[in-house]
N, C-alpha and C positions, 0 to 999 in steps of 0.2 A: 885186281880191278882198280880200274883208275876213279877218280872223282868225276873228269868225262864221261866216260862210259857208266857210272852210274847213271848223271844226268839224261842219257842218251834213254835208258832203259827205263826209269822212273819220272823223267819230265821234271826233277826238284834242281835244282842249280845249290849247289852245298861249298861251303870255304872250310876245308880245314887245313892244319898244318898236314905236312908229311908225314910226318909221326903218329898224328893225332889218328891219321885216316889209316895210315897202316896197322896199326891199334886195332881200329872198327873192323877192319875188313877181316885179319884174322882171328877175331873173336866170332864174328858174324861165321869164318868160313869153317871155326870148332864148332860151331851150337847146329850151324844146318848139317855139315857132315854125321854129326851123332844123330841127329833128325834122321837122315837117309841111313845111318846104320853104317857108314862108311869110316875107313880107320882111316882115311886122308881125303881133305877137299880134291877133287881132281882139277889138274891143271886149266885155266879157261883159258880155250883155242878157238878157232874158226867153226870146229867141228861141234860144239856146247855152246852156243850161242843163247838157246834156251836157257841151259842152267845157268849163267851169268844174269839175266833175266832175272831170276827165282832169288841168287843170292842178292842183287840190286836190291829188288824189293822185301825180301826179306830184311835188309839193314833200314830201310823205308820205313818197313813196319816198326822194327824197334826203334830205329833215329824217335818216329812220332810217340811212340807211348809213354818211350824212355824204360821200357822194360815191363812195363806195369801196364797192364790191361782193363785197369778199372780208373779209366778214365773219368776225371771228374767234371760236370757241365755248371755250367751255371745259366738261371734264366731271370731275368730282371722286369718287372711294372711299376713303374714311375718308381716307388721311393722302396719295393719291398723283391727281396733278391732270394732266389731259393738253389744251395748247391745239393747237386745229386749226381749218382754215378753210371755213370749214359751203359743204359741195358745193352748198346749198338756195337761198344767198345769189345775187341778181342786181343786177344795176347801176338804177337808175332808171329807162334805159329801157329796159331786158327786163322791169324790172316792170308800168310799164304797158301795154306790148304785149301781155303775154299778158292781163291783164286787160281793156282795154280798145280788143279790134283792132276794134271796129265802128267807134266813135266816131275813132280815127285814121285809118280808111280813108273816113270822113263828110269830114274836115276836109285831109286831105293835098292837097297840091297838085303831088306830086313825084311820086305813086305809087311811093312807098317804104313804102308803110306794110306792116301783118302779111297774107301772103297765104298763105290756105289752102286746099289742093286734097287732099281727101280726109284723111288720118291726119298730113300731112306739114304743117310750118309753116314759112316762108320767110321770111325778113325782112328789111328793104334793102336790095331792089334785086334780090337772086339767089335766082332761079328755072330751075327745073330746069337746075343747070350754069351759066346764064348770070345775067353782070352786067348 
């Protein structure tokens, strides 16, 4: 995945070195493979457009947390400033799960991916009750 084509998929405009990004992308393309259950990222071609998509934002999601999911906010009036850990904040991959359960349940090979049965959402692995 190029830093264009990220752009293109997540709307972020990002500078890194060549190095730097090819770092991100194949860290990014081990942690979502093991995500999917997959022993190799599969190649992205014309035909996976989706899943380029998914990995985009999936480094989106971590580029913003920086890994860590418990984002800290801060809220300020006049002279008195209060830090607290935004309840709103999710990890990279509750990000993309809720965003993107079709395209993981496309490409999973573990059937781990986001399953949903009426109002109720289940994710990795346990469904009603069971692992």
């Amino acid at each position: 995945m190029t830093q264009d084509q990220y752009t293109l998929y997540t709307g972020q405009a990002i500078s890194y070195s060549a190095e730097d990004w090819s770092a991100i992308v194949a860290v990014a393309e081990m942690r979502l493979a093991s995500f999917l259950c997959l022993d190799l990222f599969p190649t992205l071609d014309s035909n996976n457009k989706d899943l380029a998509m998914l990995l985009a934002n999936f480094i989106a999601a971590v580029l913003k947390f920086e890994g860590n999911g418990d984002a800290v906010e801060s809220k300020s009036v006049r002279n008195f400033t209060i830090n607290f850990k935004s309840g709103s904040a999710a990890d990279a991959f509750s990000q993309i799960a809720m965003q993107y359960a079709d395209i993981i349940d496309k490409y999973s090979e573990c059937d781990l991916g986001v399953k949903v049965e009426r109002s109720r959402r289940c994710c990795c692995g346990y469904y009603n009750g069971r692992i």
